[in-house]
ROLOSE-551421 format. One record per residue (C-alpha): x, y, z negated; residue number from 0; residue in one letter. Coordinates in Angstrom, 1 decimal, padded with zeros to 4 digits. Layout:
- X;Y;Z;NUM;A
...
//
This chain:
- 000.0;000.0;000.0;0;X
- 001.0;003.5;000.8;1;X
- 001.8;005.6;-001.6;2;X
- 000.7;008.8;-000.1;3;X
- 000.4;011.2;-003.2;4;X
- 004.4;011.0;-003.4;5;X
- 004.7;012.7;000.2;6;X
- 004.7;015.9;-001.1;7;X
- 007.0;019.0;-001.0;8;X
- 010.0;018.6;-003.3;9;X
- 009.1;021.5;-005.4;10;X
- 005.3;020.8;-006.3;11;X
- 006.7;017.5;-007.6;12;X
- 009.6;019.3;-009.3;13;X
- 006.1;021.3;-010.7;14;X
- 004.4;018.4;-011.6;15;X
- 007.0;016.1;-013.2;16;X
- 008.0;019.1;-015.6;17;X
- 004.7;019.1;-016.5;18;X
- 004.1;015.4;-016.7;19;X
- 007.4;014.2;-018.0;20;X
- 008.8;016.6;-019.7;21;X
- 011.4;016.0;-022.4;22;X
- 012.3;012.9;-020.4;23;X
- 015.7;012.5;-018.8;24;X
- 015.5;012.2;-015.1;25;X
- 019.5;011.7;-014.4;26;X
- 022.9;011.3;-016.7;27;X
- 026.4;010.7;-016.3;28;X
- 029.4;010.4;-018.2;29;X
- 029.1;014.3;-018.9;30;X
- 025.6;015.5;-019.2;31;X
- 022.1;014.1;-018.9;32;X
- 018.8;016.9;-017.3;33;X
- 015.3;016.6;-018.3;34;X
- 012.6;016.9;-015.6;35;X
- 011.7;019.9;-017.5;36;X
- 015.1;021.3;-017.5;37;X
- 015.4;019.8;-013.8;38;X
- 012.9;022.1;-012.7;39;X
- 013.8;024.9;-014.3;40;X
- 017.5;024.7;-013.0;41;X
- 016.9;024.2;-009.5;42;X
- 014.5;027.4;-009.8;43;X
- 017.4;029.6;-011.1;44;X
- 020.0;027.6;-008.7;45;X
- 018.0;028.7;-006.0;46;X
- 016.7;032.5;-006.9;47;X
- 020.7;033.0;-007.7;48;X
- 021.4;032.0;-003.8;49;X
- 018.9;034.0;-002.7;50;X
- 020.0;036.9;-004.3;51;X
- 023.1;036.4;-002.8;52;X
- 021.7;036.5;000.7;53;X
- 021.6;032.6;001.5;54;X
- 019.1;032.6;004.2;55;X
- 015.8;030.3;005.1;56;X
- 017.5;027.3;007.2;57;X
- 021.4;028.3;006.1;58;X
- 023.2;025.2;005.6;59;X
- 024.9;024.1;002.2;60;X
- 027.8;021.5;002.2;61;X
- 027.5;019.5;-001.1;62;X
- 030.9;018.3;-001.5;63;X
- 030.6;016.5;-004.9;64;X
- 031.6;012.9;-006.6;65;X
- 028.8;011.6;-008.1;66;X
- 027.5;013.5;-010.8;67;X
- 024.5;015.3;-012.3;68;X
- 024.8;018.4;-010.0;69;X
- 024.9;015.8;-007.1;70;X
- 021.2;015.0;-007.8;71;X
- 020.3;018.7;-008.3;72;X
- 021.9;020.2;-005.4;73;X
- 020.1;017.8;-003.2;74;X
- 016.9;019.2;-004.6;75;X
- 017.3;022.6;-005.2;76;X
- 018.3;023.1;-001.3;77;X
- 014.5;022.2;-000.6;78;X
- 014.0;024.9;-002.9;79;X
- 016.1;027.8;-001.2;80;X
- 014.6;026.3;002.0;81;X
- 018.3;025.8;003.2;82;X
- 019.5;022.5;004.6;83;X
- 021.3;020.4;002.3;84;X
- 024.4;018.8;003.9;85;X
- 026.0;015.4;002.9;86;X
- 029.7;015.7;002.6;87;X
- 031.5;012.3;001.7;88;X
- 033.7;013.2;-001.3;89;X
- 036.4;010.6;-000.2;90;X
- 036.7;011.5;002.8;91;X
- 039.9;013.0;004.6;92;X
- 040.1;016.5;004.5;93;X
- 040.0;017.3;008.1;94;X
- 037.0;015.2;008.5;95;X
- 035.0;017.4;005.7;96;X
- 036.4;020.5;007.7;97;X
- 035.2;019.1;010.8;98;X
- 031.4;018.8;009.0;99;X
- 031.4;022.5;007.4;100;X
- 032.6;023.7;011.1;101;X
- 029.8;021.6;012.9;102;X
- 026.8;022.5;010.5;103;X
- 027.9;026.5;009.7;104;X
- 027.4;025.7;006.4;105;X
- 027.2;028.8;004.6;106;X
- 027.8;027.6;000.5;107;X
- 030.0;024.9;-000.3;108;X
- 028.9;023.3;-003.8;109;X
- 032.3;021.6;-005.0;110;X
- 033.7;020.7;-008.2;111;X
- 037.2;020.6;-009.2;112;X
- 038.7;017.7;-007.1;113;X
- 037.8;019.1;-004.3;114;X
- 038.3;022.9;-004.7;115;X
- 041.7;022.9;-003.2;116;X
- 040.5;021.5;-000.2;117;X
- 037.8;023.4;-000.1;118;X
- 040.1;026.3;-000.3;119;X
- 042.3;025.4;003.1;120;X
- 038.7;024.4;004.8;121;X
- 037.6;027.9;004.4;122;X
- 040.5;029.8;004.8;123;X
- 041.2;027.6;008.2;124;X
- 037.5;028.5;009.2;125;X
- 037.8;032.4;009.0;126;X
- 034.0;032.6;008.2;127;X
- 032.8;034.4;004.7;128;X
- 032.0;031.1;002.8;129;X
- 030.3;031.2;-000.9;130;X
- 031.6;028.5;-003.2;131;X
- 029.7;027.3;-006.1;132;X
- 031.7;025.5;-008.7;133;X
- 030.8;022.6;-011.2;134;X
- 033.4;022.7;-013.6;135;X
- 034.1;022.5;-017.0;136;X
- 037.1;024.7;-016.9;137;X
- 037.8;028.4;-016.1;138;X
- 036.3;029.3;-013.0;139;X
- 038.8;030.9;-010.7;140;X
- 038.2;034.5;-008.9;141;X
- 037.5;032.8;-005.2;142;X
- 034.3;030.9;-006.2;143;X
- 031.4;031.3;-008.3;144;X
- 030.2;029.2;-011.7;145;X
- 027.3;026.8;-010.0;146;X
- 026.5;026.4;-013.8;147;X
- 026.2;030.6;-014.2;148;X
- 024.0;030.1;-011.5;149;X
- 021.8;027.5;-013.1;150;X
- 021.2;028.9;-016.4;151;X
- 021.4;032.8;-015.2;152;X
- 017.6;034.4;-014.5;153;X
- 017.9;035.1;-011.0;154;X
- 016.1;038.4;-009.4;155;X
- 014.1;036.6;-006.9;156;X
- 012.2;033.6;-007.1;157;X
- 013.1;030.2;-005.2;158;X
- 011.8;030.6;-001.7;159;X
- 009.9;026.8;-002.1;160;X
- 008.2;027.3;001.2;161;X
- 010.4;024.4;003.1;162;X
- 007.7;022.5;004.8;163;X
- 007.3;019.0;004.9;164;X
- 008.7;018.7;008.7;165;X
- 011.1;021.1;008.7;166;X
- 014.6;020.0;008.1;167;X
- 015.6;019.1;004.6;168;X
- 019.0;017.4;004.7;169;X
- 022.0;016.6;007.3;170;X
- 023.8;013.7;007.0;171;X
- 026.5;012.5;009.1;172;X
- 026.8;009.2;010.4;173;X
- 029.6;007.4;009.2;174;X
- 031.9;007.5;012.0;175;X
- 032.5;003.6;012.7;176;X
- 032.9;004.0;016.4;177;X
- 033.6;007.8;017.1;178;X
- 033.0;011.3;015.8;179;X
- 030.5;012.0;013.1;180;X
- 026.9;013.0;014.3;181;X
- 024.8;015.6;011.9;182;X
- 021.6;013.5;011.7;183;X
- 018.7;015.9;010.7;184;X
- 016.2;014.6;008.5;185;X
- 012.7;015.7;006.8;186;X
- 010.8;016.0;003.2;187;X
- 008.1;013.9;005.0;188;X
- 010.7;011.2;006.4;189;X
- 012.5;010.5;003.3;190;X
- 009.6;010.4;001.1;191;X
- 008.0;008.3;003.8;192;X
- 010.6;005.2;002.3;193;X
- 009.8;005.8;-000.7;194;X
- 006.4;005.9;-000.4;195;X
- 006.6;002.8;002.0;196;X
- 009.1;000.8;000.2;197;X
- 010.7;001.9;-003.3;198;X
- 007.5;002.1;-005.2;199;X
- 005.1;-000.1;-003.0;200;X
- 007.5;-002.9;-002.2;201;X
- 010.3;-002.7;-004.9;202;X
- 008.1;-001.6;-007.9;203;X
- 010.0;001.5;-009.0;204;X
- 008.2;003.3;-011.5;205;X
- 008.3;006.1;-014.2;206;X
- 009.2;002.8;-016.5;207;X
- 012.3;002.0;-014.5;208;X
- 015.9;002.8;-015.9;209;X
- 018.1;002.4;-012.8;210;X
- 021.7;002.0;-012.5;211;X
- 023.6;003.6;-009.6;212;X
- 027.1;002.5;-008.3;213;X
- 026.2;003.8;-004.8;214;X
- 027.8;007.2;-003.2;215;X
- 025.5;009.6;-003.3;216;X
- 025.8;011.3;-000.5;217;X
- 024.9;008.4;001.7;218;X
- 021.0;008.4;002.9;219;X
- 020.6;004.5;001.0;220;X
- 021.4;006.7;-002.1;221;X
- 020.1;009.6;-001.5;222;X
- 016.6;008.1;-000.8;223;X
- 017.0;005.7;-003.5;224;X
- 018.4;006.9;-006.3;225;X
- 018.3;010.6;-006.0;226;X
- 014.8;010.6;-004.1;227;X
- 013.1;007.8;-005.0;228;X
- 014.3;008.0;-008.6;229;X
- 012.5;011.5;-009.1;230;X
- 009.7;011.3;-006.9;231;X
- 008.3;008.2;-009.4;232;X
- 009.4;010.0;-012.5;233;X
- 012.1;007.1;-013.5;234;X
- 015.8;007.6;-015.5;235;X
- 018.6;007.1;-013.8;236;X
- 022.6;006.9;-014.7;237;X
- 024.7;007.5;-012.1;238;X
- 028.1;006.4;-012.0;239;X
- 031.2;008.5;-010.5;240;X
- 032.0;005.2;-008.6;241;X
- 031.7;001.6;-008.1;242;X
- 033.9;-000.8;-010.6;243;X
- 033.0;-004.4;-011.2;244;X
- 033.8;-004.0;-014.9;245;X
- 032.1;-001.2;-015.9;246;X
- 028.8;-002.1;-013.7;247;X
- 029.1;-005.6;-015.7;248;X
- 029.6;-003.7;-019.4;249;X
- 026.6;-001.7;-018.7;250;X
- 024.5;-004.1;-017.2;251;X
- 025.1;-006.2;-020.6;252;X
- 025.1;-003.0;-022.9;253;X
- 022.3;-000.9;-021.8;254;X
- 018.5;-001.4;-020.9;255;X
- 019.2;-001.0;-017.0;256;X
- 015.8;-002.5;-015.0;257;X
- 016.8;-001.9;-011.8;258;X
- 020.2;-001.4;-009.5;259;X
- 021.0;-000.9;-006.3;260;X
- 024.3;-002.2;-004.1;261;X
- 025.6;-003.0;-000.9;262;X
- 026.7;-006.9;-000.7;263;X
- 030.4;-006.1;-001.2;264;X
- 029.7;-004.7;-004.4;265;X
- 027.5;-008.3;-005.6;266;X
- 030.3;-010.5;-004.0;267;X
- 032.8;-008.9;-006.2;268;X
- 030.3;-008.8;-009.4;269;X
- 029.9;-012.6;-008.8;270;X
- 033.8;-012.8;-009.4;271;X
- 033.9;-010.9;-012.4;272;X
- 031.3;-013.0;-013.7;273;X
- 032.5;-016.9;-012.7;274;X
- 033.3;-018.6;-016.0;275;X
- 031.9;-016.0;-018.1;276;X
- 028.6;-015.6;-017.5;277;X
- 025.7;-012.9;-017.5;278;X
- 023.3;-011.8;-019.9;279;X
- 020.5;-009.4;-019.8;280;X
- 016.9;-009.2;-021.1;281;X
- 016.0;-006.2;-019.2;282;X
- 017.7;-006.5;-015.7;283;X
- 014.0;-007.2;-013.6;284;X
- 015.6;-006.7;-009.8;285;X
- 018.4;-005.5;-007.7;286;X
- 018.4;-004.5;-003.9;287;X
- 020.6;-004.2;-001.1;288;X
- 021.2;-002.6;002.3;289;X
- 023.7;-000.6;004.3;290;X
- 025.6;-004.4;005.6;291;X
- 024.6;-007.9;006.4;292;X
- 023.9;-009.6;003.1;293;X
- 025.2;-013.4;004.0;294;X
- 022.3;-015.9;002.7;295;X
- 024.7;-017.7;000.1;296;X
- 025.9;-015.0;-001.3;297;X
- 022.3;-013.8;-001.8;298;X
- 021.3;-016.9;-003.5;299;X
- 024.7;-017.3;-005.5;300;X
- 024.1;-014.1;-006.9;301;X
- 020.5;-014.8;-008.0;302;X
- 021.7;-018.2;-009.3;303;X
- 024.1;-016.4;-011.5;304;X
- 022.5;-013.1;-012.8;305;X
- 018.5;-014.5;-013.0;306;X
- 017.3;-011.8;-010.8;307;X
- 015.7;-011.3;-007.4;308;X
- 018.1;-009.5;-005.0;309;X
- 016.4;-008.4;-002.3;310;X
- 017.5;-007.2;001.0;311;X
- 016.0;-004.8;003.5;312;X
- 017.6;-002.9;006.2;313;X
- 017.6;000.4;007.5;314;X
- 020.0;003.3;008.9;315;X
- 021.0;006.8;008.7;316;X
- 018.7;007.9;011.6;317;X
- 015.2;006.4;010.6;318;X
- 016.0;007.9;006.7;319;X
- 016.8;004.8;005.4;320;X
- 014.7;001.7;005.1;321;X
- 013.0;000.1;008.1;322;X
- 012.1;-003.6;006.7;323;X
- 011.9;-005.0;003.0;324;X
- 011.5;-008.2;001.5;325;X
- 009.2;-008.4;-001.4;326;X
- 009.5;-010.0;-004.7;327;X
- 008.4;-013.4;-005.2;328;X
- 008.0;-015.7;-002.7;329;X
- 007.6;-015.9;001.0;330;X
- 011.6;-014.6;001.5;331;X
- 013.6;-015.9;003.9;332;X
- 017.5;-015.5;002.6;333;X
- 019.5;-014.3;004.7;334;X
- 016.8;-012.0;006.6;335;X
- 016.1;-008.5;005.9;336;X
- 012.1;-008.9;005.5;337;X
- 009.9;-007.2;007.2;338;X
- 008.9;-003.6;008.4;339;X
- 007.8;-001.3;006.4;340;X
- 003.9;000.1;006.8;341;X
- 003.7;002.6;009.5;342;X
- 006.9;001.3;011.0;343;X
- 007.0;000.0;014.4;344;X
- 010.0;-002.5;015.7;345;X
- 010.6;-003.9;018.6;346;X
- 013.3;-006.4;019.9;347;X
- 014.3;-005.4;023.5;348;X
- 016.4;-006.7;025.9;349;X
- 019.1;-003.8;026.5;350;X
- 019.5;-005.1;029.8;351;X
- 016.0;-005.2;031.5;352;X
- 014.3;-003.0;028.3;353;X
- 011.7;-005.7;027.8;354;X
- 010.6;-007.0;024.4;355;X
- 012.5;-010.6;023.9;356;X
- 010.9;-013.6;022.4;357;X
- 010.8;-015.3;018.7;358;X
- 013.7;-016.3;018.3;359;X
- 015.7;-014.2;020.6;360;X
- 018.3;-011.6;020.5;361;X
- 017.6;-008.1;021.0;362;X
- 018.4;-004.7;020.2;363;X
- 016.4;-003.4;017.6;364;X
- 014.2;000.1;018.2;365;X
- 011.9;001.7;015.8;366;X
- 008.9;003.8;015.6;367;X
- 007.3;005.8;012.7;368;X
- 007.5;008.6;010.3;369;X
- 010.6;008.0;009.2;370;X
- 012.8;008.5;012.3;371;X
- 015.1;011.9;012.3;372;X
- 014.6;014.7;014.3;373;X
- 017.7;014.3;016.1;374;X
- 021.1;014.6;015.8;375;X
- 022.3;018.7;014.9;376;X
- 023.8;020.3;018.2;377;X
- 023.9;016.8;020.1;378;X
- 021.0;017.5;022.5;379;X
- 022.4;014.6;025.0;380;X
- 023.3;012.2;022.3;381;X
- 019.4;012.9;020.9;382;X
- 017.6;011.8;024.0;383;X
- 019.9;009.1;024.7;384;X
- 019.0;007.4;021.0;385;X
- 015.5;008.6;020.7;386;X
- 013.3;008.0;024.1;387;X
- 009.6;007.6;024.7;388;X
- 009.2;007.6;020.6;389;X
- 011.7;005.1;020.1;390;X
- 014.8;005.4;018.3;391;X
- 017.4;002.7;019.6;392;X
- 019.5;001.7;017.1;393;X
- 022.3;-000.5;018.5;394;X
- 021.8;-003.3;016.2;395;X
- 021.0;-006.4;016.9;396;X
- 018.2;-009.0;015.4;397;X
- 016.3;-012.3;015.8;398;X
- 012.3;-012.3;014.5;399;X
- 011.2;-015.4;013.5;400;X
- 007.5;-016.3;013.6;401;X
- 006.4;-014.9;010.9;402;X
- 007.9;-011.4;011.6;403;X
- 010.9;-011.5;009.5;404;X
- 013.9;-009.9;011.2;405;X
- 017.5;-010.9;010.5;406;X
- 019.8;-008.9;012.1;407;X
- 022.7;-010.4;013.8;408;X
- 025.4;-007.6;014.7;409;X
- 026.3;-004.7;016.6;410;X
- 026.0;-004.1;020.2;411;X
- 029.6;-002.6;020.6;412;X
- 030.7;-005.2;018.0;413;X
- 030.0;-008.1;020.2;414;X
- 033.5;-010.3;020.9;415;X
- 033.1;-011.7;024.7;416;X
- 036.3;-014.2;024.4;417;X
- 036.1;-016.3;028.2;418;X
- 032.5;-015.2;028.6;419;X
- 031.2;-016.7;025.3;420;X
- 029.5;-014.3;022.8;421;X
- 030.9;-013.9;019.3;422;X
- 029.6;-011.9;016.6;423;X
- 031.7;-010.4;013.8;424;X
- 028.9;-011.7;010.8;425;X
- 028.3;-014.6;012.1;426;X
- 031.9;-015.7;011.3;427;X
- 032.6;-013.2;008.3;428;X
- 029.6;-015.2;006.6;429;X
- 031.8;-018.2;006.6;430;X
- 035.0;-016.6;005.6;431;X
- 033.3;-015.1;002.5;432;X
- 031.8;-018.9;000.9;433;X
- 035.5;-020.2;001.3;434;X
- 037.3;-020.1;-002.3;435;X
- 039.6;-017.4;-002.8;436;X
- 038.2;-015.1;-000.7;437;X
- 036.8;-011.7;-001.8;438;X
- 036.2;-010.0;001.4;439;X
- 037.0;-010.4;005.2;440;X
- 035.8;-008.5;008.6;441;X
- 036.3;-009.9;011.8;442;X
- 037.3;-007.6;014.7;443;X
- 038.6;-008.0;018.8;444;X
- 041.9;-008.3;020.4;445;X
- 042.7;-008.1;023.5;446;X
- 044.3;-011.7;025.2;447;X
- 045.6;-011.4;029.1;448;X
- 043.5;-014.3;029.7;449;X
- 040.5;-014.7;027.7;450;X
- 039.9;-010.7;027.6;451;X
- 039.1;-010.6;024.0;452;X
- 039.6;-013.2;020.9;453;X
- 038.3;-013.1;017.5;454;X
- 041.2;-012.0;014.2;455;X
- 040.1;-012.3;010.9;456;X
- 041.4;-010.1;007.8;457;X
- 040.5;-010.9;004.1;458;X
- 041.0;-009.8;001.0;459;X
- 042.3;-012.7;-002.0;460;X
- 040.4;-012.9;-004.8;461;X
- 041.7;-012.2;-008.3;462;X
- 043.9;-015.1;-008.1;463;X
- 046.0;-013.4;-005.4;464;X
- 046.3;-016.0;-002.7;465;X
- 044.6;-017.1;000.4;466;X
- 044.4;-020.8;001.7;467;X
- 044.5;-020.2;005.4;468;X
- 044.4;-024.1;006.8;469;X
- 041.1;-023.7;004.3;470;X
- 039.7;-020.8;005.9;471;X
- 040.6;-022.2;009.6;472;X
- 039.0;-025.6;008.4;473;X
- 035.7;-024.3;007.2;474;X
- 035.3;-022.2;010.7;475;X
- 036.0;-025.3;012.3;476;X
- 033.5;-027.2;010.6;477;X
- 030.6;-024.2;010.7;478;X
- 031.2;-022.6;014.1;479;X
- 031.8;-023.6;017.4;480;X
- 035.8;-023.8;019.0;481;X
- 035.4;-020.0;020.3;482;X
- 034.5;-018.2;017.4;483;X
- 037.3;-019.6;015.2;484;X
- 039.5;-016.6;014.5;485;X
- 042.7;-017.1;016.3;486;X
- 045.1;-015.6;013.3;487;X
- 044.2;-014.8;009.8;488;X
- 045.4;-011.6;008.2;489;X
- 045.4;-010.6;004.8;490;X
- 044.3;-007.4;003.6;491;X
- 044.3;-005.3;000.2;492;X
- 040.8;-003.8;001.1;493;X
- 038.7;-004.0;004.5;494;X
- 038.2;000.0;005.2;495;X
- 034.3;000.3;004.6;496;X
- 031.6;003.4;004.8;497;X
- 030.1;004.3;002.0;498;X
- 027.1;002.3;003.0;499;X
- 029.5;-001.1;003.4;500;X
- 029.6;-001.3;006.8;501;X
- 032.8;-002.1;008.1;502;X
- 035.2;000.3;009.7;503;X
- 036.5;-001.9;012.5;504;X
- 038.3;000.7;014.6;505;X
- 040.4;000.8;011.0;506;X
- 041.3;-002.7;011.4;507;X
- 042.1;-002.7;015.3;508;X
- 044.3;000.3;014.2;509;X
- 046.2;-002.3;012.4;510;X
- 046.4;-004.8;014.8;511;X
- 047.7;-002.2;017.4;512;X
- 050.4;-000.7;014.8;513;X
- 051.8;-004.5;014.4;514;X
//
């Protein structure tokens, strides 16, 4: 069932929750915790102060934070100003956080104290008068401005809160796996769409829920999720700076956490912190996960292990998130990513001829609804190309089974052609990961005179530090056929992921070029 009565502009709920919750904390961190009450309040002052300072209707803000508190805020009180609120990865390289305040003329930079210095060469590169609001605990120095003056100090004017529910909220940039970052622009009505579709119909999220979130926030998974979806059900949330399999498993144990979020390589490598120890909670109800393939044993290991549902869903940057859920209980299909979301259409189509494909058969995936973005910012070829005739095409490709469910099966510009035979990257990375000793592994291309492409592995050893390659080589053997078995095994310290999980191949094939 929809829940329609949570599609509604940011600051009527930020209204309504102050009013209805209260005292209650919405978000905390290692620092600081805000009360919807004090969350609507904050963002009110946050955004009067910009106006005052001439921050226009549609000016875009770079939020350029690690996870924190203000992280949260800044993504609502953007809505407020009725600027654009733009998703900066905080680990990213410099040049490519430059690149993203150059492409969306962001007008404020929000930035804490990590990042300042950066900030700092960004700006002065740019040549363009640039407002920086600082989240610090320190002294704040004469080139930027105290974001926390800002949200305690009684601005002159009020928040503009006239953004309306199509007009564009937030830009996020694709993650870059292939090529140059795209500024995808997305709506109120899209986001709150998923979590009116999925995150409290589907998953159960509600003003009862304490959540847990390892994710990066400025990813669209999180940012729907756990910044979003969090406050738009009135829920508590601690968010952590970053991912770390010991302290997610010390407050998993410690604290009354309900619900938590991941992407699979963050429950592969809480499964290894946990062998021969064990896990314990009274409270833990469900976790979900999206942004990569989620390999159907690791799936079921980890709900073997923990006593919880995980389940997975899919969706992308461009469609704001989710396009298919599997629901709790029973029905699931491990190993798929459930089924679309209400008001979501999906097709499987041919890429060749552009007709649908049968059960069973592979296709590249397209979807239809409320939820798709408005386009990419500046890119007006790259926008019609992805989104024609309502359709967004998203490059990935699935299988539907009979009963709808859709597993998806790779990338079209992942595919491996090695002598004319097809090989997809998961297909074999799903057996890598069950063999012992293995904590990770991505699969990737290169090039052969005579067979024009052939499949490499690189993994990542487990804790124990070593890899059993005649093992790996054996099990690939045994599960796939002749062609897909990587011809040389690497190992790796990490595989170079998005903040999402997905892979960052052109990483690895940078490696394999370099040696």
């Amino acid at each position: 069932m929809l829940r329609v009565e949570l599609i509604r502009p940011i600051p009527q709920l930020l209204v309504g929750h102050a009013a209805r919750f209260g005292g209650k904390v919405a978000f905390y961190d290692d620092r600081r915790s805000v009360t919807y009450a004090d969350l609507a309040e904050r963002t009110r002052r946050l955004a009067g102060n910009l106006v005052d300072e001439g921050v226009a209707h549609g000016d875009r803000v770079l939020i350029y934070l690690d996870n924190s508190v203000e992280t949260a805020e800044a993504y609502l009180l953007t809505t407020r100003l009725g600027a654009v609120g733009v998703c900066a990865n905080p680990n990213a390289a410099p040049a490519e956080v430059a690149y993203q305040l150059g492409d969306s003329d962001a007008r404020v930079v929000i930035t804490d104290d990590a990042h300042l210095d950066h900030v700092r060469t960004m700006v002065a590169a740019r040549g363009v008068d640039t407002l920086v609001l600082l989240v610090t605990d320190g002294a704040v120095p004469p080139d930027a401005r105290s974001y926390e003056t800002f949200a305690t100090a009684e601005p002159k004017n009020a928040p503009r809160d006239d953004l309306g529910l199509d007009d564009v909220a937030w830009m996020l940039y694709t993650s870059g796996t292939t090529g140059r970052p795209k500024g995808v622009l997305l709506t109120q009505r899209s986001c709150l769409w998923v979590v009116a579709a999925c995150w409290a119909p589907i998953v159960g999220l509600t003003p009862a829920d304490r959540v847990l979130c390892p994710l990066p926030l400025f990813h669209s998974y999180a940012l729907d999720l756990c910044v979003l979806g969090v406050f738009a059900v009135g829920a508590t949330e601690r968010i952590l700076p970053r991912f770390t399999t010991s302290r997610v498993l010390e407050l998993l144990t410690s604290e009354p956490f309900t619900f938590m979020p991941g992407v699979p390589t963050m429950f592969q490598y809480l499964l290894h912190g946990t062998r021969g120890k064990g896990f314990h909670s009274t409270t833990l109800r469900m976790c979900v996960s999206a942004g990569a393939i989620m390999p159907a044993a690791l799936n079921a290991e980890f709900e073997q292990e923990f006593g919880v549902q995980l389940l997975e869903g899919y969706g992308i940057t461009e469609t704001s998130t989710m396009v298919t859920m599997n629901t709790p209980g029973g029905g699931r299909v491990l190993g798929s990513c459930g089924l679309p979301l209400p008001g979501v259409g999906v097709r499987l189509v041919d890429p060749v001829t552009g007709e649908d494909v049968g059960v069973g058969e592979e296709g590249e995936l397209w979807v239809s609804g409320p939820n798709i973005m408005q386009g990419y910012h500046n890119r007006a070829e790259a926008s019609a190309e992805a989104l024609h005739l309502g359709w967004y095409h998203t490059g990935d490709l699935g299988r539907r089974d009979a009963n709808g469910f859709l597993t998806i099966s790779g990338r079209t510009k992942e595919l491996i052609i090695r002598g004319g035979e097809n090989i997809y990257p998961a297909e074999v990375e799903a057996v890598l990961l069950k063999v012992a000793g293995v904590a990770d592994a991505a699969v990737v291309a290169r090039k052969h005179a005579d067979l024009g492409e052939v499949p490499v592995a690189f993994v990542v050893p487990d804790e124990a530090g070593k890899v059993d390659e005649p093992a790996l080589l054996a099990a690939c053997r045994q599960e796939l056929s002749h062609f897909k078995v990587p011809e040389q095994i690497l190992e790796i310290d990490a595989i170079p992921r998005t903040g999402s999980g997905k892979i960052m191949r052109f990483r690895l094939q940078e490696r394999l070029i370099d040696a």
